[in-house]
N, C-alpha and C positions, 0 to 999 in steps of 0.2 A: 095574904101570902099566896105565894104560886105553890101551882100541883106538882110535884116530884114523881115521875114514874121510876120504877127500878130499872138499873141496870139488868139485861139479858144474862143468861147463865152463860159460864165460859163456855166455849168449845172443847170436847175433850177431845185430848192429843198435841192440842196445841197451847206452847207456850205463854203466858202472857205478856214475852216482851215480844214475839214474832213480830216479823215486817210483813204488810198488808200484800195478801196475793199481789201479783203482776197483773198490769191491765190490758187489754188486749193489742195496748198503742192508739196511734191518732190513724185516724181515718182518712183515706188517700183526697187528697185537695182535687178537684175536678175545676180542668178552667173553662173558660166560657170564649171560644172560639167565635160566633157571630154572635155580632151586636146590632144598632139600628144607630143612625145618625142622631142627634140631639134636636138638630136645628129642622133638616128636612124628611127625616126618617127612614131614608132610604137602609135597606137592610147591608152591613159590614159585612162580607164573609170573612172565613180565614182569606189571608195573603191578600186582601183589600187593604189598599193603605189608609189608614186612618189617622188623624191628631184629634191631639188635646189640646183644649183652648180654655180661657179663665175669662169667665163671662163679667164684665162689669156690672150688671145689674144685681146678680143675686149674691150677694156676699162673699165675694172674688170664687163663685163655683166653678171646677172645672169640668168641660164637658168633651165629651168624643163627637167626634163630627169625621163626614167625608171631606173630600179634598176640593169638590167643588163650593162647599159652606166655607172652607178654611181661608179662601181668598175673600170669600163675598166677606166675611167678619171682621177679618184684619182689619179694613180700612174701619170698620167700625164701632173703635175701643175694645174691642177683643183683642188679649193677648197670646200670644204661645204660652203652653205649661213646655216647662220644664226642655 
């Protein structure tokens, strides 16, 4: 049979049907403004235009690329995301 440890003593002052303190919230999302090409790596800044493309080889993955990968691709079974 398993080990049982005991239950902690109550807290005094506090009820025991209380609702569990407040938690501080979620923590602020931070995005990620430059990237790197997929295909030739060139670094994305912000306000670089960039796409998304769904690579036929690896099990319809999609990748971010520059714009001059985005044409060389196209013609070769790569398609647009979305």
């Amino acid at each position: 049979m398993g080990q049982v440890s005991p239950l902690p003593p109550p807290r005094e002052g506090v009820p025991i049907d209380a609702p569990p303190a407040a938690s501080p919230g979620p923590s602020p999302v931070r995005t990620i403004v430059a990237t790197r090409c997929a295909l030739c790596g060139a670094h994305l800044e912000e306000g670089t235009q960039r796409f998304t493309v769904i690579s036929p080889r690896s099990a319809e993955r999609v990748l971010t690329v520059c714009g001059a990968c985005r044409k060389a691709v196209l013609s070769e079974g790569y398609r647009p995301a979305g």
